[in-house]
C-alpha positions as CSV (number, residue, x, y, z in Angstrom):
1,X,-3.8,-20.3,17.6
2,X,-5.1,-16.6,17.1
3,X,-2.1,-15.7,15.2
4,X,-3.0,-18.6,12.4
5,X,-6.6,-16.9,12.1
6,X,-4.6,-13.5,12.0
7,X,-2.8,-15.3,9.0
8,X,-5.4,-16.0,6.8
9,X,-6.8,-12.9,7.5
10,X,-3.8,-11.1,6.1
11,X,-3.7,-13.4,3.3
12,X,-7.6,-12.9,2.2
13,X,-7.3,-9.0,2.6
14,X,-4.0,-9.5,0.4
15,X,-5.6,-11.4,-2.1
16,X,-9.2,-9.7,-2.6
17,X,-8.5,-6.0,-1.9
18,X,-4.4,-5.5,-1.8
19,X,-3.5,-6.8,-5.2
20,X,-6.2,-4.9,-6.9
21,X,-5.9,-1.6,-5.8
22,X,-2.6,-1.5,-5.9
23,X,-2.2,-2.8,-9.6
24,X,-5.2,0.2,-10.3
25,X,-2.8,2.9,-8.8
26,X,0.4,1.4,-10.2
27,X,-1.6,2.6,-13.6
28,X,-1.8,5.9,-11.8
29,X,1.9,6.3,-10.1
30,X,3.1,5.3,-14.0
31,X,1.3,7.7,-15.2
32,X,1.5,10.9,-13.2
33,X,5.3,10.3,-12.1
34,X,6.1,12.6,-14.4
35,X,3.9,15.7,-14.1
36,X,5.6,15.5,-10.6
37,X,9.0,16.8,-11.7
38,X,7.0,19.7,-13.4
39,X,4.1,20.7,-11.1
40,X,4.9,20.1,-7.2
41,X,1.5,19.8,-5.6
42,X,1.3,16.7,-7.7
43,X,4.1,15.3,-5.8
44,X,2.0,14.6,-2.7
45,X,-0.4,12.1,-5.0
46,X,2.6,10.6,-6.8
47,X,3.6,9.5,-2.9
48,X,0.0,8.6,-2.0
49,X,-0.2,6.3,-5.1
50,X,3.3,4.5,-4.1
51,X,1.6,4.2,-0.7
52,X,-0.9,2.8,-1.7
53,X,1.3,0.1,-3.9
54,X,3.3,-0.7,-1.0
55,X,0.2,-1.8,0.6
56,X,1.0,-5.7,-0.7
57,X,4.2,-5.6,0.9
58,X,2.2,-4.4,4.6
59,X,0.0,-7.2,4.1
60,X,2.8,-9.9,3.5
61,X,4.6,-8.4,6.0
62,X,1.7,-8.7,8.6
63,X,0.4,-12.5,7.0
64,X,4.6,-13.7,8.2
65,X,4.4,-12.5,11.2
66,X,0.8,-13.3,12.3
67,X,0.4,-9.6,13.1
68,X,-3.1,-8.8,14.8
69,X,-5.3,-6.4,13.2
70,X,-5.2,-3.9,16.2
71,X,-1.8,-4.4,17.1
72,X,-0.2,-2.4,14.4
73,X,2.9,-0.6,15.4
């Protein structure tokens, strides 16, 4: 039963706060992707922002499987 609540969690966090942000910083990862090849430190942002992007993926992952919220491995 939990895990069906743990579902739609996923699926509202997906929705409202996972799509956006990560279309906002795929603007961002476009963008800076290559000042990375020329400046290093900017690497470390380049991988945050495709963190960040990946963050849908999490969330799906987490919706299938009916993942709790504090039992993230």
């Amino acid at each position: 039963m939990f895990s069906f609540l743990w579902s739609i969690w996923w699926f509202l966090v997906l929705v409202l706060f996972s799509f956006p942000i990560a279309f906002l910083f795929s603007v961002f990862y476009i963008l800076l992707q290559p000042f990375a090849v020329c400046c290093s430190p900017m690497t470390k942002c380049v991988n945050m922002a495709l963190k960040v992007i990946q963050m849908p993926l999490f969330c799906t992952h987490n919706l299938t499987q009916g993942r709790s919220l504090f039992a993230l491995d």
